[in-house]
C-alpha positions as CSV (number, residue, x, y, z in Angstrom):
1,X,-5.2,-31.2,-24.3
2,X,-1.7,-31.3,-23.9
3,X,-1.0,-31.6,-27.3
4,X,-2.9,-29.5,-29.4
5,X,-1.3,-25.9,-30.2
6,X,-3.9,-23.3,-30.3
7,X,-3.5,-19.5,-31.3
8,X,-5.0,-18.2,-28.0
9,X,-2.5,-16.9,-25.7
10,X,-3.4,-18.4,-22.3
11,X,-2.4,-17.9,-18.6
12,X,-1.5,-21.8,-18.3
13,X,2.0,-22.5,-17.9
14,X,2.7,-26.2,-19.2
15,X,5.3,-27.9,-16.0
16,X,6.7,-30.3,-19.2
17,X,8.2,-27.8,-21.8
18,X,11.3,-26.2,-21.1
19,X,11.8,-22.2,-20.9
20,X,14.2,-20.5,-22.8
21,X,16.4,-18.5,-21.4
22,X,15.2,-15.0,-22.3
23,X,11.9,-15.5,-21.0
24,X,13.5,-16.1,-17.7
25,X,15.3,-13.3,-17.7
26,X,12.5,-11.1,-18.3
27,X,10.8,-12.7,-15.8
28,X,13.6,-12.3,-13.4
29,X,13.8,-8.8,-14.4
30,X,9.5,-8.0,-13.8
31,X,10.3,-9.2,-10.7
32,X,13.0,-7.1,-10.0
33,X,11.1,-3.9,-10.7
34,X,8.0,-5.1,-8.9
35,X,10.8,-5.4,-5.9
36,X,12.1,-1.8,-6.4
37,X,8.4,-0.3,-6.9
38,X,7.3,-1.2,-3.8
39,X,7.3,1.3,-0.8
40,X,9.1,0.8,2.6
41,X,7.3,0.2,5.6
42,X,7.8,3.3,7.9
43,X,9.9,2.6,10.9
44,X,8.2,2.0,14.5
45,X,9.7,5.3,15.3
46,X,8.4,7.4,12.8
47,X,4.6,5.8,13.1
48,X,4.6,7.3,16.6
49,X,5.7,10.1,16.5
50,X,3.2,10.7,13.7
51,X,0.4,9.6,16.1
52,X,1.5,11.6,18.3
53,X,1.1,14.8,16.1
54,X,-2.2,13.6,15.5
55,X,-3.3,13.1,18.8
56,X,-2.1,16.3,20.0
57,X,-3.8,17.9,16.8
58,X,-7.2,16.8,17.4
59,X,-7.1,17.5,21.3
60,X,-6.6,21.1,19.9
61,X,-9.3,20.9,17.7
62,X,-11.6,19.5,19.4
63,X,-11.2,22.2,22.5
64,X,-11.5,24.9,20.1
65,X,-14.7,23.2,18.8
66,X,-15.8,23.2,22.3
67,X,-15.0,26.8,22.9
68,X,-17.2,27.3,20.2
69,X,-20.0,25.8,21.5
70,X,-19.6,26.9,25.2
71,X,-20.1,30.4,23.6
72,X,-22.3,29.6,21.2
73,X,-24.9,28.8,23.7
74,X,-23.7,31.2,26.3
75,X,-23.1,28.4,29.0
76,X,-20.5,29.3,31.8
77,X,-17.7,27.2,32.3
Protein backbone atom coordinates (compact mmCIF):
# COMPACT_ATOMS: atom_id res chain seq x y z
CA UNK A 1 0.00 0.00 0.00
CA UNK A 2 2.67 2.15 0.70
CA UNK A 3 3.77 2.33 -2.64
CA UNK A 4 1.21 2.70 -5.01
CA UNK A 5 0.20 6.48 -5.97
CA UNK A 6 -3.43 6.79 -6.52
CA UNK A 7 -5.39 9.94 -7.73
CA UNK A 8 -7.83 9.99 -4.75
CA UNK A 9 -7.04 12.62 -2.29
CA UNK A 10 -7.12 10.90 1.11
CA UNK A 11 -7.13 11.90 4.85
CA UNK A 12 -3.93 9.59 5.51
CA UNK A 13 -0.91 11.25 6.30
CA UNK A 14 2.18 8.97 5.32
CA UNK A 15 4.82 9.29 8.83
CA UNK A 16 7.86 8.40 5.99
CA UNK A 17 7.66 11.22 3.35
CA UNK A 18 8.94 14.49 4.18
CA UNK A 19 6.64 17.85 4.13
CA UNK A 20 7.62 20.72 2.33
CA UNK A 21 7.85 23.63 3.70
CA UNK A 22 4.84 25.53 2.47
CA UNK A 23 2.48 22.97 3.43
CA UNK A 24 3.72 23.63 6.98
CA UNK A 25 3.24 26.89 6.91
CA UNK A 26 -0.20 26.80 5.87
CA UNK A 27 -0.77 24.43 8.34
CA UNK A 28 0.79 26.62 10.93
CA UNK A 29 -1.12 29.42 9.65
CA UNK A 30 -5.02 27.19 9.83
CA UNK A 31 -4.02 26.90 13.08
CA UNK A 32 -3.39 30.26 13.86
CA UNK A 33 -6.79 31.48 12.65
CA UNK A 34 -8.58 28.52 14.36
CA UNK A 35 -6.62 30.08 17.57
CA UNK A 36 -7.86 33.71 16.93
CA UNK A 37 -11.56 32.46 15.96
CA UNK A 38 -12.20 31.04 19.05
CA UNK A 39 -14.19 32.96 21.79
CA UNK A 40 -12.84 33.78 25.33
CA UNK A 41 -14.25 32.15 28.20
CA UNK A 42 -16.13 34.85 30.26
CA UNK A 43 -14.46 35.71 33.48
CA UNK A 44 -15.75 34.17 36.95
CA UNK A 45 -16.83 37.70 37.70
CA UNK A 46 -18.91 38.46 34.85
CA UNK A 47 -20.78 34.79 34.98
CA UNK A 48 -22.12 35.88 38.37
CA UNK A 49 -23.09 38.73 38.15
CA UNK A 50 -25.05 37.54 35.06
CA UNK A 51 -26.69 34.95 37.29
CA UNK A 52 -27.44 37.27 39.39
CA UNK A 53 -29.52 39.37 36.89
CA UNK A 54 -31.22 36.34 36.17
CA UNK A 55 -32.09 35.20 39.40
CA UNK A 56 -33.40 38.51 40.45
CA UNK A 57 -35.32 38.64 36.98
CA UNK A 58 -37.31 35.52 37.36
CA UNK A 59 -38.10 36.17 41.12
CA UNK A 60 -39.81 39.22 39.57
CA UNK A 61 -41.53 37.36 37.14
CA UNK A 62 -42.60 34.72 38.77
CA UNK A 63 -44.35 37.07 41.63
CA UNK A 64 -46.04 38.89 38.98
CA UNK A 65 -47.18 35.60 37.57
CA UNK A 66 -48.51 34.88 40.96
CA UNK A 67 -50.25 38.20 41.37
CA UNK A 68 -51.91 37.16 38.41
CA UNK A 69 -53.25 34.14 39.57
CA UNK A 70 -54.10 35.25 43.20
CA UNK A 71 -56.49 37.66 41.24
CA UNK A 72 -57.40 35.58 38.81
CA UNK A 73 -59.10 33.30 41.06
CA UNK A 74 -60.03 35.94 43.58
CA UNK A 75 -58.11 34.18 46.55
CA UNK A 76 -57.09 36.59 49.45
CA UNK A 77 -53.61 36.76 50.36
Amino acid sequence: MQGHDTDKQSNVVSLFTVRDKSAAKAVDQADAEMASNTPETPAFDDVMTKNARNQERMAKERANANKSVLKSYRIKH
